[in-house]
SEMAR-480249 format. One record per residue (C-alpha): x, y, z. Coordinates in steps of 0.1 Angstrom, whole numbers, padded with zeros to 4 digits, always signed. Last residue first. Example, Ala and Ser with C-alpha at 12.3 -4.5 7.8 and 13.67 -1.06 7.14 Angstrom:
2
+0137-0011+0071;+0123-0045+0078;
***
This chain:
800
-1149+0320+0446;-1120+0303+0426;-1118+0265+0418;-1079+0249+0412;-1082+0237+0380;-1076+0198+0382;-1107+0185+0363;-1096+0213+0339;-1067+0195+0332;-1049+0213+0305;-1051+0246+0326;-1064+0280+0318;-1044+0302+0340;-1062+0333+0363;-1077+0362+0353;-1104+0381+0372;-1142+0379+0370;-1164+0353+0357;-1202+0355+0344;-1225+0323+0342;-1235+0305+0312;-1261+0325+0288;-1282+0294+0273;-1287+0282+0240;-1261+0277+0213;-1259+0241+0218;-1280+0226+0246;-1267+0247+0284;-1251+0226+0313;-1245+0245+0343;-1212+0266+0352;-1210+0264+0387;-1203+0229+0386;-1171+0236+0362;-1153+0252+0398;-1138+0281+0384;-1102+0291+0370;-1101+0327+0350;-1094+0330+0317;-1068+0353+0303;-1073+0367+0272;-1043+0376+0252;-1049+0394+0219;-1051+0370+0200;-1070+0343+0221;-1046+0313+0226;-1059+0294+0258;-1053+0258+0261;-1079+0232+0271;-1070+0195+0273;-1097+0172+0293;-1126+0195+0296;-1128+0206+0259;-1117+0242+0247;-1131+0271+0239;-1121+0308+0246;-1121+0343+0234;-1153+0340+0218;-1172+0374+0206;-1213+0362+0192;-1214+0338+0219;-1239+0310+0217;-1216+0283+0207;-1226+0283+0173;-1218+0249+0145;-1188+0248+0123;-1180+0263+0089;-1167+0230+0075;-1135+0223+0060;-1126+0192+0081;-1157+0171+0088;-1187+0179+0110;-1181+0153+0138;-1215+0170+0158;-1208+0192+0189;-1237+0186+0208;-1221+0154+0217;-1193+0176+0237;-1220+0187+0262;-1217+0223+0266;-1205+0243+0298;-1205+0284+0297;-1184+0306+0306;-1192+0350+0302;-1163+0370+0313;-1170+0397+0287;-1149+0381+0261;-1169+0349+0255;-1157+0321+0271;-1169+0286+0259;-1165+0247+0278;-1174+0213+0260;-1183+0192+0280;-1176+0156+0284;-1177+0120+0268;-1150+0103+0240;-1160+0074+0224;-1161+0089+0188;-1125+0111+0195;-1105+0093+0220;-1092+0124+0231;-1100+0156+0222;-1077+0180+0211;-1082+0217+0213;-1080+0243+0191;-1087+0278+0199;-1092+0320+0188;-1092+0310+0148;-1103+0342+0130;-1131+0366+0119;-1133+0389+0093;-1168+0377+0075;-1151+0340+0074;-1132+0309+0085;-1144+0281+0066;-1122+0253+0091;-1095+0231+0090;-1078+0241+0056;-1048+0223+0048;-1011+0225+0058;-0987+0249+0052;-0955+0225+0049;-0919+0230+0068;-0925+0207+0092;-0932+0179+0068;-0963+0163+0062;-0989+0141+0081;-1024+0132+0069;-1051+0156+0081;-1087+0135+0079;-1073+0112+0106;-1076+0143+0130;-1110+0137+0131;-1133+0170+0127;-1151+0195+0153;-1163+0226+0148;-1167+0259+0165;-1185+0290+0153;-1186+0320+0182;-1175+0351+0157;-1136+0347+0174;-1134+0314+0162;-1133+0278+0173;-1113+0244+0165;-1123+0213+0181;-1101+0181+0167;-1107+0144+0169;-1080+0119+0179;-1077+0086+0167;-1045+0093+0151;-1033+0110+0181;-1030+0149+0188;-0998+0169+0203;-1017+0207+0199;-1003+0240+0189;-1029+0268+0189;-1035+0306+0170;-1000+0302+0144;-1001+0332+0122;-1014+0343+0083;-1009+0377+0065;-0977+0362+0049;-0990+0329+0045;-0971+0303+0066;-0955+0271+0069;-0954+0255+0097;-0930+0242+0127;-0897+0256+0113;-0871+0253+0137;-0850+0277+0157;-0821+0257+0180;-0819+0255+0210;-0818+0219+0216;-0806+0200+0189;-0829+0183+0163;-0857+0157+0171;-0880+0178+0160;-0895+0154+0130;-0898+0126+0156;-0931+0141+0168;-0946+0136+0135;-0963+0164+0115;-0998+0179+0116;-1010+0207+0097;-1042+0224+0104;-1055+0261+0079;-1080+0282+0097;-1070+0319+0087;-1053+0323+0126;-1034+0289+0123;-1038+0256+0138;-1008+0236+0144;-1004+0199+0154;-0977+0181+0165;-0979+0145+0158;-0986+0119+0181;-0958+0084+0188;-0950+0095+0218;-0932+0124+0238;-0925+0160+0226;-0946+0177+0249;-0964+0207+0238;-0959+0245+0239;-0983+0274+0229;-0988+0304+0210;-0953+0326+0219;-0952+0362+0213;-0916+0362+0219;-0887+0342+0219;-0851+0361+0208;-0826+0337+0206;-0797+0323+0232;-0816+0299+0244;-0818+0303+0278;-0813+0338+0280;-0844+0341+0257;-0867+0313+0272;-0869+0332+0302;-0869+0310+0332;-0900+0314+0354;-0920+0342+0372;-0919+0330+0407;-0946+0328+0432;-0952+0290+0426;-0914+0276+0426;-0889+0269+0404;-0876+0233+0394;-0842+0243+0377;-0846+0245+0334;-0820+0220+0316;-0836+0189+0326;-0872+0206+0313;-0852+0204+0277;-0861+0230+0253;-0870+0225+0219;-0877+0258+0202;-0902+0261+0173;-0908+0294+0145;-0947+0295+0131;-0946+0333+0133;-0969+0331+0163;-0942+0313+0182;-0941+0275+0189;-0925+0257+0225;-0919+0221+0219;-0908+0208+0252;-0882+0178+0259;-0889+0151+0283;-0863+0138+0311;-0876+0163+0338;-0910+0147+0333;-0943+0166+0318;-0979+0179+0320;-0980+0207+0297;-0997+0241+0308;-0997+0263+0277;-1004+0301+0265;-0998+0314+0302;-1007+0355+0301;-0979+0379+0307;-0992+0416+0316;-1013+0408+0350;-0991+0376+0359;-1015+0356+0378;-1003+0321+0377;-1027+0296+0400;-1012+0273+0417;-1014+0235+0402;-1040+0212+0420;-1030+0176+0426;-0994+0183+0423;-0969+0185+0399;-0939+0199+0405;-0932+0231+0390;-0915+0245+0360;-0918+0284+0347;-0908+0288+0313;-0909+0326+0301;-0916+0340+0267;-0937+0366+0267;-0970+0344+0261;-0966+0318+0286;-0948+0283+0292;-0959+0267+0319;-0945+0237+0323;-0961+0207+0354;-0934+0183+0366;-0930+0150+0374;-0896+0139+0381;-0873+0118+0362;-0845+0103+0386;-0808+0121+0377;-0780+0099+0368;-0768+0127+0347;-0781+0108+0311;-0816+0105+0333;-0817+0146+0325;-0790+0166+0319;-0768+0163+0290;-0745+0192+0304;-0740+0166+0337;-0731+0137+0314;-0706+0158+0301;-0693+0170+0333;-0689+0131+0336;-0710+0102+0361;-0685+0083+0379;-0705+0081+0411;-0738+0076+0412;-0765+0106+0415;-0785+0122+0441;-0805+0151+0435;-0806+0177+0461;-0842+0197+0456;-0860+0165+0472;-0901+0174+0468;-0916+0193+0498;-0931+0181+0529;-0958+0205+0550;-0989+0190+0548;-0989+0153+0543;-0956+0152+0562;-0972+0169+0593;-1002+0142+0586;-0976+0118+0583;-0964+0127+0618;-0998+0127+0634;-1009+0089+0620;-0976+0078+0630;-0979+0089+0666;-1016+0081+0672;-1005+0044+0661;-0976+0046+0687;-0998+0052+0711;-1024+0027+0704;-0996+0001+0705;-0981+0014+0736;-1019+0011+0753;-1027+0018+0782;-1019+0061+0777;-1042+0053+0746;-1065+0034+0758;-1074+0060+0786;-1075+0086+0758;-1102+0068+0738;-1122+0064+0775;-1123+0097+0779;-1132+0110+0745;-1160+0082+0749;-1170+0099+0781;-1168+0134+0768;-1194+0125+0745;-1214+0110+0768;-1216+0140+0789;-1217+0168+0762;-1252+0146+0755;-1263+0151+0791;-1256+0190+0792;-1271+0196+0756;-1302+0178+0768;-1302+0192+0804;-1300+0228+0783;-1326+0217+0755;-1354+0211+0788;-1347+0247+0800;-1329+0244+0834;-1299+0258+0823;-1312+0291+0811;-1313+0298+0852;-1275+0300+0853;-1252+0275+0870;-1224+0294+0894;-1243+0276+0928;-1242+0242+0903;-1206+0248+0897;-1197+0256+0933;-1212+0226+0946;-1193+0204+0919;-1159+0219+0927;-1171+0216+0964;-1175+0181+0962;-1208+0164+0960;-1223+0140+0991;-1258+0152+0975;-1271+0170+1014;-1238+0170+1025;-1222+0190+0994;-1253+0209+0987;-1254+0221+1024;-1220+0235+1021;-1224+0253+0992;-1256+0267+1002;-1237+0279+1035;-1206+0297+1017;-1231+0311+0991;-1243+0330+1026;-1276+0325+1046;-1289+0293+1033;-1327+0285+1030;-1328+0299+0990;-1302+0275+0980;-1320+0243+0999;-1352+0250+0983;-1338+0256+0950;-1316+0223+0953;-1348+0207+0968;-1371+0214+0931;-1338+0205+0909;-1334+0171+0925;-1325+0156+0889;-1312+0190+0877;-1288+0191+0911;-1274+0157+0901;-1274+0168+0862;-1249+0201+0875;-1229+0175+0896;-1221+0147+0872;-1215+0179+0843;-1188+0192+0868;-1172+0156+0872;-1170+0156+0832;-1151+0182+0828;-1129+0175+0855;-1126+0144+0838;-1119+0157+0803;-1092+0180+0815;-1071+0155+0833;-1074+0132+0801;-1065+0159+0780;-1034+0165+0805;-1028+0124+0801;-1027+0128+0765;-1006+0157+0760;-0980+0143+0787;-0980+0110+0769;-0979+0127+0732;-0948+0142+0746;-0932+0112+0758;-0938+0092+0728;-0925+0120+0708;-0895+0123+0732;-0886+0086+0727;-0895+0088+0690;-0866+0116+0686;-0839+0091+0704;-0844+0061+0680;-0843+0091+0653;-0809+0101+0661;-0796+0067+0671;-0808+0055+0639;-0791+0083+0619;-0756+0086+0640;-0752+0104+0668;-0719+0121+0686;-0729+0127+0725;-0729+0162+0742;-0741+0158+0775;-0775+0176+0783;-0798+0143+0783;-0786+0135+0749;-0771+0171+0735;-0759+0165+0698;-0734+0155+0673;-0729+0152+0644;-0698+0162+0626;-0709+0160+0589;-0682+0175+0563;-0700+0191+0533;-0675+0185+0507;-0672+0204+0475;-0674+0208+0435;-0685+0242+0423;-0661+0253+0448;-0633+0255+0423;-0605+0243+0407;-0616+0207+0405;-0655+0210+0395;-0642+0239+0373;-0619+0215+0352;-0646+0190+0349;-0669+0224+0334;-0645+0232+0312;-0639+0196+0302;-0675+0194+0294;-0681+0228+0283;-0655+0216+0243;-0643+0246+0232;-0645+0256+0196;-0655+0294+0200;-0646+0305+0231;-0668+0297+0266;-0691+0319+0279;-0695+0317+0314;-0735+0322+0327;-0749+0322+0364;-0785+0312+0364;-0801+0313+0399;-0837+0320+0400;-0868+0340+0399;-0855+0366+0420;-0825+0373+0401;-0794+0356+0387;-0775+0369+0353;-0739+0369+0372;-0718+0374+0347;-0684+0356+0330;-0669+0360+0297;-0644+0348+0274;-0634+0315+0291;-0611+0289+0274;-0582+0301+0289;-0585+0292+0323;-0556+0294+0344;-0544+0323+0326;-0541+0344+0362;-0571+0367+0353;-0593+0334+0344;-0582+0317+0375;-0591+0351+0393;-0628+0354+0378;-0632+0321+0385;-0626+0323+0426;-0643+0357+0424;-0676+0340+0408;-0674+0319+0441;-0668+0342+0463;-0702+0360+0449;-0722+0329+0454;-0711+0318+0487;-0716+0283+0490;-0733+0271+0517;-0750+0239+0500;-0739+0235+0464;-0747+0258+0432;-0776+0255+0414;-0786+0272+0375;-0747+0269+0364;-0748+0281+0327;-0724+0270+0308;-0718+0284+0273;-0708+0275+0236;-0705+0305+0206;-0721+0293+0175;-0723+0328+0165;-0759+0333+0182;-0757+0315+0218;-0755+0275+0222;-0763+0267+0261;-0747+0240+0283;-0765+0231+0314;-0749+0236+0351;-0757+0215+0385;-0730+0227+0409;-0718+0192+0427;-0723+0181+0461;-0698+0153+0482;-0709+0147+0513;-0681+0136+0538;-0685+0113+0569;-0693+0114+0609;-0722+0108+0627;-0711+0067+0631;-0739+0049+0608;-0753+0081+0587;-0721+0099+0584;-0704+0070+0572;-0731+0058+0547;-0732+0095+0528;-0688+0091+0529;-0691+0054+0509;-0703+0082+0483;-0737+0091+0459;-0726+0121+0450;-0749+0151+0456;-0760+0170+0432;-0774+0208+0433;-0801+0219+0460;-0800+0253+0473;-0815+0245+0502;-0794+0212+0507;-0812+0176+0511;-0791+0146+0527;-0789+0115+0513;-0809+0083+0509;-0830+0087+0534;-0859+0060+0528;-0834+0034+0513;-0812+0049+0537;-0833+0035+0567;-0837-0002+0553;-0794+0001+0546;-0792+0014+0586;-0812-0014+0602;-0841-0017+0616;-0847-0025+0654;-0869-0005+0665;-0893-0010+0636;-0930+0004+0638;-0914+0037+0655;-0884+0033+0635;-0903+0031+0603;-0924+0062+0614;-0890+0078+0617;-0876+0071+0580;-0909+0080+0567;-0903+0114+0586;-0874+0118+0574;-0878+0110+0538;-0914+0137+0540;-0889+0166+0557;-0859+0161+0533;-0824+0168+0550;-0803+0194+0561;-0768+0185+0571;-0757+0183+0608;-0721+0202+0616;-0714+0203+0652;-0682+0214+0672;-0657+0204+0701;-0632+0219+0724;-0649+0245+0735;-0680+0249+0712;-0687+0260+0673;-0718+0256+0657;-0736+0240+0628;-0770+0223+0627;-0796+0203+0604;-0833+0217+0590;-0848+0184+0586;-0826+0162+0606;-0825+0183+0636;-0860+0191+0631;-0875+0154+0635;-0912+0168+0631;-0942+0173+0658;-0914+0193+0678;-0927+0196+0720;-0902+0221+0724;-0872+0218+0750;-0866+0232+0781;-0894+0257+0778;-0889+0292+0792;-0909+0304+0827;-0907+0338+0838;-0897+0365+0869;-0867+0342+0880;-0838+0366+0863;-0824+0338+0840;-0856+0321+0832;-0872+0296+0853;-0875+0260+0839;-0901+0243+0820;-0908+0207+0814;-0928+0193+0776;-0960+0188+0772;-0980+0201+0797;-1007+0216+0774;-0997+0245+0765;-0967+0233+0743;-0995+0217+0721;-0978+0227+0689;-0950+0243+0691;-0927+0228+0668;-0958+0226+0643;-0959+0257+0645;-0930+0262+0629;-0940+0248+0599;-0966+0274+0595;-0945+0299+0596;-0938+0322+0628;-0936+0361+0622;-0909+0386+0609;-0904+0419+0599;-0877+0440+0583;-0865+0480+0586;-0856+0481+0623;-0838+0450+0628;-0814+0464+0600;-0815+0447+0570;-0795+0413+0563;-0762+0413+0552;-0752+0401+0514;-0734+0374+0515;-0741+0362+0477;-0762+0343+0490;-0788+0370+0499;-0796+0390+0537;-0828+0394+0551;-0842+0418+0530;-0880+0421+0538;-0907+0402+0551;-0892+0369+0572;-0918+0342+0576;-0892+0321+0605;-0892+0284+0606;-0882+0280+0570;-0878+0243+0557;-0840+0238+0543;-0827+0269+0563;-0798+0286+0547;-0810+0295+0511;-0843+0301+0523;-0829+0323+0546;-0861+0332+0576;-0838+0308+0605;-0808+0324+0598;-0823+0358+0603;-0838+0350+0636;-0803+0334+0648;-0782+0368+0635;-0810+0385+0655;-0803+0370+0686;-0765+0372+0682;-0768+0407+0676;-0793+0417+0703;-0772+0408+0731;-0767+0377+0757;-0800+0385+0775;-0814+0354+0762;-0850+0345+0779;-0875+0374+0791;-0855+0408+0778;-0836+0399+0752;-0861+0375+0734;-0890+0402+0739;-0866+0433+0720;-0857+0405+0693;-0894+0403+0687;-0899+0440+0686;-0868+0448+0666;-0881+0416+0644;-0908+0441+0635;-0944+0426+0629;-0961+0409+0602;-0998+0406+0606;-1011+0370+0623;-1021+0342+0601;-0986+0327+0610;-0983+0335+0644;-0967+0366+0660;-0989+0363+0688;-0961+0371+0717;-0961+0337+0730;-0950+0321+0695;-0927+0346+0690;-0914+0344+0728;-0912+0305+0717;-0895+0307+0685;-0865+0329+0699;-0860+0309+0729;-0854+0282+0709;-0832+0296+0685;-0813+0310+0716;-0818+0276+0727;-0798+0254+0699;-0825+0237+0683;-0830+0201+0669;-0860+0193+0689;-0850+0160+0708;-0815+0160+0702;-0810+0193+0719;-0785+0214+0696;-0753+0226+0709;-0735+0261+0707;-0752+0283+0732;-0762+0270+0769;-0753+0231+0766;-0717+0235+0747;-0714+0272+0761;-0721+0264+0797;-0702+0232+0799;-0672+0254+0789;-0676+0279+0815;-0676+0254+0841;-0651+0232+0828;-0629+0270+0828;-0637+0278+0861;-0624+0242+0871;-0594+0241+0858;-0588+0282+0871;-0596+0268+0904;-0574+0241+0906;-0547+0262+0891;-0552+0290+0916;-0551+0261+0941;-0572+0276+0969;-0563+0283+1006;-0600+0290+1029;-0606+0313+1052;-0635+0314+1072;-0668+0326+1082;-0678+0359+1108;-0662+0392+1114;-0636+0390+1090;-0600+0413+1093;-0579+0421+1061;-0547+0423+1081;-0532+0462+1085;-0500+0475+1064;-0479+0498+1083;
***
């Protein structure tokens, strides 16, 4: 006999098991669209990716910190805020350390975190990780009562609601995930256009969506490619949902045999790599595409360059349309956007998400303020009572060595000065190296410095104007700092595969500047140009030329043997600082090797060579107009005889040429008529007793130009010479000494090149260190290390 479940106190209560089961799962599903799968407006983060970045942050791992495991920061993650397993944790970290995933990198990931060719990551175990820069700008002043915190899941620690985020993250690095009955999908954009877009906001509330897109125009993928200029961008950015359209950039190459190629150098946003080569590997199995021979992957660390030879006689254009159809070369990133707005998911467009990211800004730059503010009083109430007790210092003494117990001094001080106990306890804590005459000083200027802090931050929190002001000025600071140039090109619609091949303005593509650097093995490294331009250190591959460029301007590049290639800088991907470059081999199809130098092929100049034995020739730019990739002949040459510098000169234009026995000499370049390419020139210097031509450099201007003149010998020894010490001597003539008896470099302060046979590299340093010696006098100053000549010196980035 069955017995009655019995209850000694409470009640029983009849529930709808469908009731219940509705509501279990509202409950559950709540939890993973706020908990897991949703990004917070306000920062962009989902919070295991916040939890992530703030137990890093807490646990030291900052950027000029050593690296440490990510077992160890997965390890903290797990056991204070996310104790949902140390998979999905560490699938977040990696995420947020792929440079091919994350447009700006929150996590400094050291080791092999996975490729994109969907390659896993390492173990936990085997990589490390700390915060980047960037990230700390997430995080920045989150110690100061920024933002609200909540107890973690077990009560024993606080965790961050949301981060403080100096920068509109959810633009900037975008979103995907998957919740119960709904989903995200934000595209990555360009940190400086965003945070234009959001200072205009701030100053703007009210503008509308065709001012904000002429500052966003479109997103910005990792891995760049183009993106199609669609009604789809628009629709995205005024209702939070739309279709990008991205396109595989690719550049058609000529190899020996007259055999045509495509290589495909970017590839569009999430696009696995090795799927992708699959996909075209099977349309070539299954006779889809005929007109390809042969397909590799030639990638590596310096680049993406994935190469389909083509059979004789086919046209890469049409290849290259057809691809765009067949494959994932051509595709739609789908936005969805949508976010958590005061925990509910809501679906934003671009205003609404900006509109909403100033709100927390100004919120968070309140709560910063008014906690400085805090600070700075109670600061400054301490200082009020230590210079009351230093103006009655004599009674304060008295009254201190009368009490009994610290308990009794403090209580006379605070009748006896009507202080408060903070301020009585601050004056009983004072010690006696306060009373020196220096100390009051110190004490009193501290106080009048804290109250003009004071009364800055009162008209900030009493001012919204003020506020805002503080606002934009720190956002285009983080913009000033951190933002990158736009990888993701954006183009107009109808423009061909052929167009594309052409590369350049001809694919709808906006000429960028760029700095080339071409060097001695062969390999063409493009970077944008900035102010100072990084150093390369290559210890077996010295730069031969730095060229100051645009995407839509074609490069001479000129080997010893007096052999050209012109290469367009459309056709070779924007790299960046660390990496070695493009070689000039596999992009041409042609061995290069020892290469001299490289020059612009732009205006109305004439390339000039200088060869080893002393012989100039200069011919018109227009002569190497030919096709890309293709060998020309840039000078003629003796058989014992090679090409030491390539210059671009003018017709008023004077030339400094030098030699390895220390003679230089300068001449106008109107003495060299020009010839053809093919010619040998005429003699530009006596070059004798064994020596030969080290360096030519062009100065411009010639009689009205003013600078120095600046020599290396080939023990590290610089030295800076006034360029009117070098006398217009005349083509032919020996030349005057520059004080070195073994030169291995000389060239003028506004286009240097180094082409010392064999390679010397010269290192960068700050031109005041090397003073100003008359003619062949004077020793210059000694340099160690190598580093890139530049054709800026002005811009050489200064060494210790």
């Amino acid at each position: 006999m069955s017995r009655q479940p019995t209850l000694a106190t409470g009640s029983i209560d009849t529930v709808s098991i469908a009731d219940r089961m509705q509501q279990a799962f509202l409950d559950y599903s709540m939890s993973v669209i706020v908990g897991r799968a949703l990004p917070d407006v306000r920062d962009g983060l989902k919070p295991v990716q916040r939890r992530i970045l703030y137990s890093m942050w807490e646990s030291g791992l900052h950027p000029d910190r050593p690296y440490r495991k990510c077992a160890s920061a997965v390890g903290e993650v797990m056991k204070k805020y996310h104790p949902h397993g140390d998979t999905s944790i560490y699938d977040a970290l990696v995420r947020m350390a792929q440079d091919f995933s994350t447009r700006e990198l929150l996590v400094d990931g050291h080791g092999n975190f996975g490729s994109i060719d969907g390659d896993p990551p390492a173990a936990m175990r085997y990589t490390e990780a700390r915060l980047t820069p960037l990230a700390m700008e997430l995080l920045d002043a989150i110690d100061e009562e920024t933002v609200d915190v909540e107890p973690n899941y077990d009560g024993y620690e606080t965790q961050p609601v949301v981060l403080p985020a100096r920068f509109p993250n959810l633009l900037v690095n975008g979103a995907s995930g998957i919740a119960v009955g709904m989903a995200t999908n934000l595209a990555p954009h360009n940190l400086g256009e965003v945070i234009e877009a959001a200072i205009a906001v701030i100053r703007d509330p009210g503008i509308g969506l065709d001012d904000l897109m002429d500052l966003v125009p479109a997103p910005d993928f990792p891995t760049g490619a183009r993106i199609v200029s669609t009604d789809g961008i628009r629709e995205a950015y005024d209702g939070g949902r739309g279709a990008v359209t991205m396109e595989a950039v690719a550049t058609t190459e000529t190899r020996s045999g007259n055999l045509p190629r495509i290589v495909v150098t970017e590839i569009p946003y999430q696009v696995n790599k090795s799927t992708l080569l699959e996909r075209i590997a099977d349309l070539v199995a299954n006779k889809k595409f005929e007109s390809i021979r042969d397909l590799r992957d030639e990638s590596s660390r310096d680049g993406m360059r994935i190469v389909i030879e083509l059979k004789r006689g086919e046209d890469p254009a049409e290849v290259l349309e057809a691809l765009y159809r067949s494959t994932d070369l051509r595709t739609n990133f789908n936005v969805n956007a949508v976010a958590l707005v005061d925990n509910a998911p809501v679906t934003l467009g671009l205003h609404e998400m900006l509109t909403h990211y100033v709100a927390h800004q100004r919120d968070v730059v309140t709560r910063r303020t008014a906690h400085r503010l805090r600070q700075a009083r109670d600061r400054a109430h301490v200082l009020e009572g230590l210079l009351t007790a230093l103006d009655h210092l004599d009674e304060v003494i008295a009254l201190i060595r009368g009490s009994s117990t610290a308990a009794d001094a403090r209580t006379a001080l605070v009748e006896r000065f009507d202080l408060t106990d903070v301020q009585a306890t601050a004056i009983l804590d004072m010690r006696l190296r306060r009373l020196a005459a220096l100390e009051r000083a110190e004490l009193e200027d501290e106080y009048q410095e804290l109250q003009e802090v004071i009364a800055g931050l009162e008209e900030i929190l009493g001012d919204p104007e003020r506020l805002d002001a503080v606002l934009c000025d720190e956002l285009a600071e983080v913009s000033r700092v951190h933002a990158t140039p736009r990888r993701s090109r954006v183009v107009a619609e109808g423009i061909s595969a052929d167009d594309v091949l052409q590369g350049g303005s001809a694919a709808g593509f906006e000429a960028r500047d760029v700095t080339a650097l071409v060097t001695r093995n062969g390999y063409l490294k493009v970077l944008p140009t900035r102010r100072q331009t990084p150093a390369h250190t290559h210890p077996h591959d010295p730069a031969v030329a730095v060229v100051r460029a645009t995407t839509d301007d074609d490069l001479l590049v000129v080997l010893a043997d007096g052999t050209g290639y012109r290469v367009g800088l459309a056709d070779v991907p924007v790299d960046r600082a660390r990496n070695r470059g493009t070689a000039l081999s596999g992009l041409l199809g042609d061995e290069v090797a020892d290469v001299v130098g490289a020059v612009a092929l732009v205006g109305d100049g004439a390339v000039t060579t200088v060869s080893a034995s002393g012989q100039v020739k200069r011919s018109a730019v227009d002569d190497y107009a030919s096709s890309r990739g293709t060998g020309l002949v840039v000078t003629g040459l003796k058989d014992d005889d090679r090409v030491a510098a390539v210059l671009l000169s003018g017709d008023d234009d004077h030339v400094v040429v030098a030699t390895s026995d220390g003679m230089v000499t300068r001449f106008a370049t109107d003495e060299v008529r020009t010839m053809g390419r093919t010619a040998a020139g005429v003699v530009a210097m006596n070059v004798a007793g064994g020596a030969h031509v080290i360096s030519a450099t062009v100065v411009p201007g010639g009689d009205d130009a003013a600078g120095d003149v600046v020599t290396v010998s080939t023990d590290g020894t610089v030295k800076r010479t006034g360029l009117e010490e070098y006398l217009v001597k005349g083509r032919g003539a020996k030349g005057v000494t520059a004080g070195m008896d073994r030169l291995a470099f000389c060239g003028v302060a506004t286009a240097v090149h180094v082409t010392a046979d064999p390679p010397v590299l010269v290192r960068a340093v700050d031109l005041d260190e090397a003073r100003r010696a008359s003619g062949g006098s004077g020793s210059g100053i000694t340099v160690t290390g190598p580093v890139v000549a530049e054709q800026d010196l002005d811009r050489w980035r200064p060494a210790p």
